[in-house]
PDB file with one MODEL, atoms N, CA, C and O in Angstrom:
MODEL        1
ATOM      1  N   UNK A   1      66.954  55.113-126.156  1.00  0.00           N
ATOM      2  CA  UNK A   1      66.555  55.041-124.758  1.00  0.00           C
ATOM      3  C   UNK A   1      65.973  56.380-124.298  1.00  0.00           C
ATOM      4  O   UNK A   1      65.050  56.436-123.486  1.00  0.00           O
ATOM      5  N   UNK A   2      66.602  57.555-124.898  1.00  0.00           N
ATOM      6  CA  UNK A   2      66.089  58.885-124.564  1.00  0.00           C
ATOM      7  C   UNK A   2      65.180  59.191-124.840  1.00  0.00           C
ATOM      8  O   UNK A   2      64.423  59.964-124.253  1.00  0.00           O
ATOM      9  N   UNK A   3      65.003  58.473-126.114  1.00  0.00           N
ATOM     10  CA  UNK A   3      62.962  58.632-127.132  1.00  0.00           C
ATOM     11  C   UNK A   3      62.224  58.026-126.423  1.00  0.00           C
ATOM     12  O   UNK A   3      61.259  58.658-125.994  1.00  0.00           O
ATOM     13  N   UNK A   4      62.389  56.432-125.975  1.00  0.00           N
ATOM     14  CA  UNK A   4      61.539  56.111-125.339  1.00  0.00           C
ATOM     15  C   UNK A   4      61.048  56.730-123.726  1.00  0.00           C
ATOM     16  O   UNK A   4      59.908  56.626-123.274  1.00  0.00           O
ATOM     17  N   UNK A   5      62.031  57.276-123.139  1.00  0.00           N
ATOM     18  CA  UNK A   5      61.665  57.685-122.041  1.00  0.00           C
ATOM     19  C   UNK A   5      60.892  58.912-121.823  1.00  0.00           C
ATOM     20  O   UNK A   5      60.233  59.287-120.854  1.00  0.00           O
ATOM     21  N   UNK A   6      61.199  59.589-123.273  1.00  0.00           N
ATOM     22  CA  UNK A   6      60.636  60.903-123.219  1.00  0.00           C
ATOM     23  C   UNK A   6      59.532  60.832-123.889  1.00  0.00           C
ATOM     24  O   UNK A   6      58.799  61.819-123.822  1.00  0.00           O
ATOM     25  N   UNK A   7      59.035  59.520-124.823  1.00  0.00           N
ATOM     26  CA  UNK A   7      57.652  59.005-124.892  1.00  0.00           C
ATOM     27  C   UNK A   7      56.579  58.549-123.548  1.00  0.00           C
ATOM     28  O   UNK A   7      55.382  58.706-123.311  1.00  0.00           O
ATOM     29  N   UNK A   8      57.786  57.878-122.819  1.00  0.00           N
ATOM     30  CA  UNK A   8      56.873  57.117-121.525  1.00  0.00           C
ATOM     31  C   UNK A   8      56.461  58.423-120.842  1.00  0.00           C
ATOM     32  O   UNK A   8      55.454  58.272-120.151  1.00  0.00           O
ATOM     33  N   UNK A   9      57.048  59.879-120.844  1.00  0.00           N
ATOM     34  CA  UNK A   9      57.271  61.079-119.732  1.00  0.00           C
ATOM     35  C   UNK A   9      56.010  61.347-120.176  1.00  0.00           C
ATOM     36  O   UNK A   9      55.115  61.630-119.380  1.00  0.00           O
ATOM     37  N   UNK A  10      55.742  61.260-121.977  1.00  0.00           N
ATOM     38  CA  UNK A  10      54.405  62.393-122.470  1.00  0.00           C
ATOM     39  C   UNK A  10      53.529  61.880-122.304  1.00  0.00           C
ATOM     40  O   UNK A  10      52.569  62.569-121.959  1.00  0.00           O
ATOM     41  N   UNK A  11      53.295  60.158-122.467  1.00  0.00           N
ATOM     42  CA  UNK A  11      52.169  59.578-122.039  1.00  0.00           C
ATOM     43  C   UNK A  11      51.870  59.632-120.485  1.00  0.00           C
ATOM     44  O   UNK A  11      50.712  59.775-120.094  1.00  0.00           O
ATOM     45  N   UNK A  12      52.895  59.520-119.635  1.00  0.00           N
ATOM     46  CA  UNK A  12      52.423  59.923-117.920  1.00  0.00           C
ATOM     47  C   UNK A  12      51.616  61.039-117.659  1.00  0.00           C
ATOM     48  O   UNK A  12      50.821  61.207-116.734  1.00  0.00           O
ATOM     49  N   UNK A  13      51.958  61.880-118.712  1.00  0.00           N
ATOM     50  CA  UNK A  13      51.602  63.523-118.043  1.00  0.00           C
ATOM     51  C   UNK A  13      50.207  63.596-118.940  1.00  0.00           C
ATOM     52  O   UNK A  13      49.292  64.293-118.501  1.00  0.00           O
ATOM     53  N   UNK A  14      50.044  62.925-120.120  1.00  0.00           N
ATOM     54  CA  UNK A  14      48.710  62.756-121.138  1.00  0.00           C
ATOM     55  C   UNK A  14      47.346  61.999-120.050  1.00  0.00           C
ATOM     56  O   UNK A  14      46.361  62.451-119.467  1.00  0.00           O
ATOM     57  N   UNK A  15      47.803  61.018-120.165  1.00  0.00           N
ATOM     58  CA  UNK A  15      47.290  59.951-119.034  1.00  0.00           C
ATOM     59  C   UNK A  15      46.556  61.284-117.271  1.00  0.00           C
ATOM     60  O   UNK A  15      45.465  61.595-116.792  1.00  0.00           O
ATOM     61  N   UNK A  16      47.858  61.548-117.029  1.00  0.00           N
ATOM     62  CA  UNK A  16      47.666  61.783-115.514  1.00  0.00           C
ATOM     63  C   UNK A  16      46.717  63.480-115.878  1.00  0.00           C
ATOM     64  O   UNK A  16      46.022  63.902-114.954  1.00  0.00           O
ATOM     65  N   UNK A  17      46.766  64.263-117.121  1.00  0.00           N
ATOM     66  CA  UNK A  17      46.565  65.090-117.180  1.00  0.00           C
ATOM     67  C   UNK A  17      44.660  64.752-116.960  1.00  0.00           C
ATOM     68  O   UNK A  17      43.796  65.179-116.194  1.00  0.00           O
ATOM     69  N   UNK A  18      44.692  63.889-117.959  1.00  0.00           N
ATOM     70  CA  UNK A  18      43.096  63.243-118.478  1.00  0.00           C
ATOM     71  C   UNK A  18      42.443  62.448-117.227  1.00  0.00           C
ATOM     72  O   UNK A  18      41.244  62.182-117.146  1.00  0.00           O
ATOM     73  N   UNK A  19      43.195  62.189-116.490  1.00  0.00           N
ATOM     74  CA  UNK A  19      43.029  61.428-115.144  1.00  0.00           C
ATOM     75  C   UNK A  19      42.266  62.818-113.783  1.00  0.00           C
ATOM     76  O   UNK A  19      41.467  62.687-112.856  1.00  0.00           O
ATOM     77  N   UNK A  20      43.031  64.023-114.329  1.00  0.00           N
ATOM     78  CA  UNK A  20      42.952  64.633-113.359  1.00  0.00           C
ATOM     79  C   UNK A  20      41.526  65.849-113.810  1.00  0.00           C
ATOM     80  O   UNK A  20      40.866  66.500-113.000  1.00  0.00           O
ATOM     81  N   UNK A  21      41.390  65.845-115.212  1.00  0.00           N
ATOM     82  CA  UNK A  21      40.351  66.430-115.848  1.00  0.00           C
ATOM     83  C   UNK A  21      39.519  65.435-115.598  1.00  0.00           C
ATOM     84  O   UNK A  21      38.804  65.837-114.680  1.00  0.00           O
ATOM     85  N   UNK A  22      39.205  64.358-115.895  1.00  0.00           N
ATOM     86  CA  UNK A  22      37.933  63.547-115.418  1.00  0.00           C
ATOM     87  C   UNK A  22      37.902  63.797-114.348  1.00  0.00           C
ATOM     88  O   UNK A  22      36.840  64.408-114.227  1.00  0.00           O
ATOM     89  N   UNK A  23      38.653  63.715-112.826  1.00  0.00           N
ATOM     90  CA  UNK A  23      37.827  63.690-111.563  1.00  0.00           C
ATOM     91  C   UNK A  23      37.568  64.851-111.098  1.00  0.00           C
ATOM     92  O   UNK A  23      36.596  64.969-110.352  1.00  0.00           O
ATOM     93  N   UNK A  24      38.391  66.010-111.432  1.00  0.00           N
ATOM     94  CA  UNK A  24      37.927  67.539-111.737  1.00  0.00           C
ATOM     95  C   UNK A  24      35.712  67.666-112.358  1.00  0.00           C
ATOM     96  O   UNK A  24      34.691  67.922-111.720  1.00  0.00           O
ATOM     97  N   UNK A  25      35.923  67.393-113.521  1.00  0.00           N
ATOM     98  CA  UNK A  25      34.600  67.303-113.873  1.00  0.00           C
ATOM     99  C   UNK A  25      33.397  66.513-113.083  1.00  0.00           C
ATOM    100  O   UNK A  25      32.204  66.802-112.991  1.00  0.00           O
ATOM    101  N   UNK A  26      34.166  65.374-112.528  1.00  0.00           N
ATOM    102  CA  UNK A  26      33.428  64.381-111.766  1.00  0.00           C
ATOM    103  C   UNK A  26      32.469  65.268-110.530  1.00  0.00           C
ATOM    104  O   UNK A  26      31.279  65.322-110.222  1.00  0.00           O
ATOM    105  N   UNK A  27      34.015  66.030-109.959  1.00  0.00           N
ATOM    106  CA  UNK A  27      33.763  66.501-108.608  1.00  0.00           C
ATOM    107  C   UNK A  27      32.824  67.671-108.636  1.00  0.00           C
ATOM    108  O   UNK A  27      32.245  68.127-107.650  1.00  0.00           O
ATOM    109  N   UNK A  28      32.716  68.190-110.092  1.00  0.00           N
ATOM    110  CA  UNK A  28      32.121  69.903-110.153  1.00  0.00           C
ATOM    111  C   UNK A  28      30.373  69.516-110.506  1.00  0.00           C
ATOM    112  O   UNK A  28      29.355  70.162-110.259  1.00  0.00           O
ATOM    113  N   UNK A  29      30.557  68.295-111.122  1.00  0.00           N
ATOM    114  CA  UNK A  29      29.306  67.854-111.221  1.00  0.00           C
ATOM    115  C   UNK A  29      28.475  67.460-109.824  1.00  0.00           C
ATOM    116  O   UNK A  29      27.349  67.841-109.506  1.00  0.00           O
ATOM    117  N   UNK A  30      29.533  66.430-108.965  1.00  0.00           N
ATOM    118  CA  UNK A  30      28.869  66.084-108.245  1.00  0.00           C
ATOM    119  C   UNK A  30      28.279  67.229-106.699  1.00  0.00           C
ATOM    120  O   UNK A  30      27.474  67.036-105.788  1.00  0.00           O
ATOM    121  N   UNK A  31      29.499  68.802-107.207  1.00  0.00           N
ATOM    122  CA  UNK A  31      28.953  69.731-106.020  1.00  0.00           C
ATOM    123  C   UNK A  31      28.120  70.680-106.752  1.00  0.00           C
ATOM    124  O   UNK A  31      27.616  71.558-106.052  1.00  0.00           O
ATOM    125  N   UNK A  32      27.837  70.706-108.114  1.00  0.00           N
ATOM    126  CA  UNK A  32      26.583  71.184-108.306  1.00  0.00           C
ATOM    127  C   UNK A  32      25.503  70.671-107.952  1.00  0.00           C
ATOM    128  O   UNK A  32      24.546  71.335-107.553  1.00  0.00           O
ATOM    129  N   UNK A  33      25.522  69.282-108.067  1.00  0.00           N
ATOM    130  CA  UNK A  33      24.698  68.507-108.507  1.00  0.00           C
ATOM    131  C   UNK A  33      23.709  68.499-106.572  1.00  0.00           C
ATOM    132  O   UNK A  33      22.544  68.483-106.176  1.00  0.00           O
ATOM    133  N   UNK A  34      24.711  68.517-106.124  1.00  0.00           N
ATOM    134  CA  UNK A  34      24.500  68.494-104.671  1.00  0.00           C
ATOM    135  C   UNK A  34      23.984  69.863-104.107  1.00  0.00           C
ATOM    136  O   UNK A  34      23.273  70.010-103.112  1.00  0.00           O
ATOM    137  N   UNK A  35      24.609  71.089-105.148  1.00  0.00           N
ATOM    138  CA  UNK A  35      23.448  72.862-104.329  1.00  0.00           C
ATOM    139  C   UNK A  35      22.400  72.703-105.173  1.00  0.00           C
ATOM    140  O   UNK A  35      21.323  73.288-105.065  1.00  0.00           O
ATOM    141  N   UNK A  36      22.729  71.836-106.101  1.00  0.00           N
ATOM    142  CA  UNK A  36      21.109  72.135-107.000  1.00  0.00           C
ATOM    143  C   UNK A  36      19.844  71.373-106.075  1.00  0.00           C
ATOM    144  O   UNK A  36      18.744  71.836-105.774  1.00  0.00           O
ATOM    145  N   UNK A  37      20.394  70.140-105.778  1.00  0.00           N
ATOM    146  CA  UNK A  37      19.254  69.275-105.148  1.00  0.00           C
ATOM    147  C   UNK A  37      19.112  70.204-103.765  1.00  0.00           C
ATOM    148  O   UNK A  37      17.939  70.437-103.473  1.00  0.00           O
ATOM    149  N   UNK A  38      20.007  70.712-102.964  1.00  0.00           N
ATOM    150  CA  UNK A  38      19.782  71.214-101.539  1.00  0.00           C
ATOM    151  C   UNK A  38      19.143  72.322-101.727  1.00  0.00           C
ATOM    152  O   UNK A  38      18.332  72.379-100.802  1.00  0.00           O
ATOM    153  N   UNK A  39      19.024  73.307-102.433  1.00  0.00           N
ATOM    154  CA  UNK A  39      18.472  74.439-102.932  1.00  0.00           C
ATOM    155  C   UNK A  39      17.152  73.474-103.170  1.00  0.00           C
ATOM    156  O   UNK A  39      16.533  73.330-102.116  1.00  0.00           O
ATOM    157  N   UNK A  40      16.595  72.813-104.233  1.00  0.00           N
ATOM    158  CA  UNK A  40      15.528  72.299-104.311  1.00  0.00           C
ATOM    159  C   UNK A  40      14.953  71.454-102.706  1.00  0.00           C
ATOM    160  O   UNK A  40      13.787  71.487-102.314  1.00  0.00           O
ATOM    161  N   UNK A  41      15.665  71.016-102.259  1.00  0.00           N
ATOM    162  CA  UNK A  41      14.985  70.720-101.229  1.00  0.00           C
ATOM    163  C   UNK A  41      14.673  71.850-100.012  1.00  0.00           C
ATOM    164  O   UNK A  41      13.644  71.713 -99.351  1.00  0.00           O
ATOM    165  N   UNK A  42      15.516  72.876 -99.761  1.00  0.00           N
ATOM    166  CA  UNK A  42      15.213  73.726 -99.094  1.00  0.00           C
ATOM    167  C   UNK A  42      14.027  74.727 -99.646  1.00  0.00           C
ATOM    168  O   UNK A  42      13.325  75.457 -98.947  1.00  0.00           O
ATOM    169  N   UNK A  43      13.993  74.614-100.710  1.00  0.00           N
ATOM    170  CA  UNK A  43      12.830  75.555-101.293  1.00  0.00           C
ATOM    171  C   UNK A  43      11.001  74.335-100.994  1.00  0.00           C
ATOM    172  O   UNK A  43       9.899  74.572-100.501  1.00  0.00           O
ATOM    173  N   UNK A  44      11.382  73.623-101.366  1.00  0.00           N
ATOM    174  CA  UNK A  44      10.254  72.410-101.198  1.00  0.00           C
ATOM    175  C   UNK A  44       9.763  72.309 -99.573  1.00  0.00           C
ATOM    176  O   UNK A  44      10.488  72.696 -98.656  1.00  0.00           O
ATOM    177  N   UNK A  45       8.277  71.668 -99.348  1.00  0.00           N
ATOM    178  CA  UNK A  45       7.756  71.889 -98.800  1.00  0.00           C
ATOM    179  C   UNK A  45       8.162  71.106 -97.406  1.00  0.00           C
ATOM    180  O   UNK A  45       7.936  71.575 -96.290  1.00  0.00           O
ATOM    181  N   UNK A  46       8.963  69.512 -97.716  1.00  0.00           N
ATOM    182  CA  UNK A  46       9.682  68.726 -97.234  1.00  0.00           C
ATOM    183  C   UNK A  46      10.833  69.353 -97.004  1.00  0.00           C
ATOM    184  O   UNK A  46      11.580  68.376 -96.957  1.00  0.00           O
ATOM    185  N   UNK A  47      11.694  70.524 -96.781  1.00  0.00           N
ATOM    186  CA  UNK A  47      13.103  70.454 -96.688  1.00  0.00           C
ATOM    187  C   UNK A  47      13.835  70.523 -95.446  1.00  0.00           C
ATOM    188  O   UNK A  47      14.993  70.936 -95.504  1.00  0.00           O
ATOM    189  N   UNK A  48      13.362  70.194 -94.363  1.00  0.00           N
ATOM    190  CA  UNK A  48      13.839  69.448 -93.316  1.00  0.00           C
ATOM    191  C   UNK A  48      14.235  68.323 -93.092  1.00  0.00           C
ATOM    192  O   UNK A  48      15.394  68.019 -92.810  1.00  0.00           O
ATOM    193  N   UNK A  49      12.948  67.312 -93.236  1.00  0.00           N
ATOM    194  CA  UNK A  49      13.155  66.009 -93.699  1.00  0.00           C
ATOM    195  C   UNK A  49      14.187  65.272 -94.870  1.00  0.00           C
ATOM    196  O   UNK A  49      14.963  64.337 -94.672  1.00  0.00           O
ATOM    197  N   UNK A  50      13.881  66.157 -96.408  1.00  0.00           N
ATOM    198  CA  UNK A  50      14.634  66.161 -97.124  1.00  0.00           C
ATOM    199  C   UNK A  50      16.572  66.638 -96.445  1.00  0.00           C
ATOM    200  O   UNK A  50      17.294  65.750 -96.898  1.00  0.00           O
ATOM    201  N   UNK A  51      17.107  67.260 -95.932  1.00  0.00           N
ATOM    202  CA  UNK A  51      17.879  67.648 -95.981  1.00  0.00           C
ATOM    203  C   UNK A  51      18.448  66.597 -94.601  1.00  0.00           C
ATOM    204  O   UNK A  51      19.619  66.224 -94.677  1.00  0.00           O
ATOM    205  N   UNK A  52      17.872  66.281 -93.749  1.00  0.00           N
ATOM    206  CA  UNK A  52      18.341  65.520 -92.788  1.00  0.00           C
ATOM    207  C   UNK A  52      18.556  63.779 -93.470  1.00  0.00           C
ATOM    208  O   UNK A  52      19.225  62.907 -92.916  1.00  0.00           O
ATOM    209  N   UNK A  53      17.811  63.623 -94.753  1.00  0.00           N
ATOM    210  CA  UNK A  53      17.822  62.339 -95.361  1.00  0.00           C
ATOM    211  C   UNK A  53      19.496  62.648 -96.000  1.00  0.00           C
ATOM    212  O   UNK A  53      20.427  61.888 -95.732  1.00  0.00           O
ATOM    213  N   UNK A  54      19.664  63.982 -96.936  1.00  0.00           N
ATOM    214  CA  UNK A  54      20.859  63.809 -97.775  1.00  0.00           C
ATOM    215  C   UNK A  54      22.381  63.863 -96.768  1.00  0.00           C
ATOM    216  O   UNK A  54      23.507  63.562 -97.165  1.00  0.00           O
ATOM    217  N   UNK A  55      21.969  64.370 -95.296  1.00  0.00           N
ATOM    218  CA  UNK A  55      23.206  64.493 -94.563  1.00  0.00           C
ATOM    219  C   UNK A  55      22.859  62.840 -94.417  1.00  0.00           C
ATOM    220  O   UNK A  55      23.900  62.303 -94.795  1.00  0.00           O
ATOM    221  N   UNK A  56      21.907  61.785 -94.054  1.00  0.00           N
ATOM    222  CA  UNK A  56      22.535  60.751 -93.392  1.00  0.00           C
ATOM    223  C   UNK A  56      22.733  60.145 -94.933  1.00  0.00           C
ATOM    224  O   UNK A  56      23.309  59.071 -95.104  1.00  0.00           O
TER     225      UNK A  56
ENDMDL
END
């Protein structure tokens, strides 16, 4: 009963570890991903327009 629980403990923390590294990566992507485009749109000739499109 002690093995199994202390199997179920390593898979929670395996699981929740890999759970928390994917949305980590998710999130770093998606706020680069977001100064890269705002930087490109503020540099571009549109970046008013552009930038009032990505806030709505």
């Amino acid at each position: 009963m002690v093995v199994d629980f202390r199997k179920a403990s390593v898979a929670e923390t395996v699981s929740g570890l890999s759970f928390f590294s994917c949305l980590f990566i998710i999130i770093g992507f998606g706020v680069f991903g977001v100064f890269i485009w705002r930087s490109y749109v503020w540099g571009g000739w549109s970046g008013r327009w552009g930038c009032r499109w990505l806030l709505l």
